[in-house]
N, C-alpha and C positions, 0 to 999 in steps of 0.2 A: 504494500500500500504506500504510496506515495503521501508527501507532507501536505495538508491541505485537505485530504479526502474524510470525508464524511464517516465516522463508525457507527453512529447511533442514533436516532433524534427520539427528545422524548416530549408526548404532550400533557395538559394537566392532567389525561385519564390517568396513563401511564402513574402519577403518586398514588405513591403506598404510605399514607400519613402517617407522623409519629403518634405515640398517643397522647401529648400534650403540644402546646403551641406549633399547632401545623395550619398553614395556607390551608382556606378556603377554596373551594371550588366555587365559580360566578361564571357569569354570562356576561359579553360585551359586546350588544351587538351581534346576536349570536354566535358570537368568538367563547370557546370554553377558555378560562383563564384561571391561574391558580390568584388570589385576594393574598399578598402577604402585609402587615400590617404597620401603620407609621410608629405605632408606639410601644410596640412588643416582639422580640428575635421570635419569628416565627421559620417554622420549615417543611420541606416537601425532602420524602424520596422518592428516587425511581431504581428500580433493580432489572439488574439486565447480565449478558454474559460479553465479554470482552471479544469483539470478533476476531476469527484465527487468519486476517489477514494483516490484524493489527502486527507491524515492522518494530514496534517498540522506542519510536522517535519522541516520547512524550503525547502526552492528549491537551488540547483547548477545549475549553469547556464555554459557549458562547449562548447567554442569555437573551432571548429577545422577550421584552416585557414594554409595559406600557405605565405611564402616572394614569394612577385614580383621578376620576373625578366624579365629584357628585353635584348633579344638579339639584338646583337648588330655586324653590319656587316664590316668587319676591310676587305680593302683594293677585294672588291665582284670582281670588274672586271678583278684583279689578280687572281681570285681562292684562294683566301686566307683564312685564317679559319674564321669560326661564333664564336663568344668570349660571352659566357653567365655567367654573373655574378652571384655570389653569394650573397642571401642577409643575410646579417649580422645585429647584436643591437638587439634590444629588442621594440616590439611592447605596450604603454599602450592602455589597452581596458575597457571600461566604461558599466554599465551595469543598466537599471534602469525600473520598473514596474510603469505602470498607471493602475490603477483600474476601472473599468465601472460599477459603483451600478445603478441598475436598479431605475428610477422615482428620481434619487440623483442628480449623477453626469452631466455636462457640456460637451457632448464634445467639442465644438466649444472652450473649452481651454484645452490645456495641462495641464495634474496635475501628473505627474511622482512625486514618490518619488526620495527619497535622492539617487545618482548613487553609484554602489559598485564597485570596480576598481580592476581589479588586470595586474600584466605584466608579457607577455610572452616572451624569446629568440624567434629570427628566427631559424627556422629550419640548420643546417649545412650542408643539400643535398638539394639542386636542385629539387623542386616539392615535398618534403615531406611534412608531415602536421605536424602541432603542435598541441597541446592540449594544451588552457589555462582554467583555472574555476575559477567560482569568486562566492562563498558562499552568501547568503541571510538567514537570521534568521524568522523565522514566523513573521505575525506583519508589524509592521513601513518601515523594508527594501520593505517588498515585496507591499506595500501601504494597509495592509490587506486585500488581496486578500484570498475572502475565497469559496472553492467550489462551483461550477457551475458559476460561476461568468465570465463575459468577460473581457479582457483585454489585453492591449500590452507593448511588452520589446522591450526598445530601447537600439539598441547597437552600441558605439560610438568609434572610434579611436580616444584619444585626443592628436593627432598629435603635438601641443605646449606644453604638458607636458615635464620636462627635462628628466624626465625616457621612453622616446620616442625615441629611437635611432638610428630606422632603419629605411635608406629613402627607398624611393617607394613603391610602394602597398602593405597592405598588403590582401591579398584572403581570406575571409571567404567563407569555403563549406559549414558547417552545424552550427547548433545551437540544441544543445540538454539541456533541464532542467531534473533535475532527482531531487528525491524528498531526501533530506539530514538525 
């Protein structure tokens, strides 16, 4: 597999929730989207197996998501206008691999590696998306995760970070890994 190519993409179905602070499922426009939230580290997994054309060049992990916005109905009984905010600041998003060795590992415990972070701007228009990615190195970041292998990436809003900026949701559509 070549640097660049596509391993996996995952959508909100695809989350397998934790059982505390985990993304919502919502609607946007009939777009399913995972809801994670301005004022609380919220998360989604997805679990999948590591394709066996993966070359072992490291994986990008690339978030396409969207700022919340809630309409908001200024004086309805007058006829008066729908006022829909823009979401502004910068989203951090958290990104971390647990490995599943076959006859090895526990699941009944989490063992995620080390999380690799990076932040995104909110979008400047109303439902467009962004694109944020956050690099993984072969090895230690990705818990040596090695071909055909099972495993899942959790991915986190860490909503108390101070590079956290924008309140309200923010919408992940997809989750794409591509091989670096």
């Amino acid at each position: 597999m070549a640097s660049g190519d596509t391993l996996v993409i995952f959508t909100p179905h695809s989350n397998e929730p934790p059982s505390t602070n985990f993304a919502t499922l919502d609607l946007r426009n009939s777009h399913l989207v995972l809801d994670f939230d301005g004022g609380t580290a919220e998360s989604a997994l997805f679990g999948c197996i590591l394709p066996r054309n993966y070359a072992g060049g490291g994986i990008t992990v690339t978030l396409l998501w969207m700022g919340g916005s809630a309409a908001l109905l200024r004086d309805a009984l007058a006829g008066g206008d729908v006022i829909t905010p823009l979401a502004t600041g910068n989203v951090k998003w958290n990104a971390a691999f647990e490995r599943h060795q076959v006859a090895t590992d526990d699941l009944d415990t989490d063992s995620f590696a080390t999380a690799q972070t990076a932040t995104g701007a909110a979008p400047g228009t109303d439902g467009s998306v962004q694109s944020t990615s956050i690099p993984f190195t072969n090895g230690a970041q990705i818990d040596s995760l090695a071909v055909g292998e099972s495993f899942r990436l959790k991915v986190t809003r860490d909503a108390a970070d101070a590079g956290d900026t924008m309140t309200g949701d923010a919408e992940l559509l997809r989750v794409e890994l591509r091989e670096s």
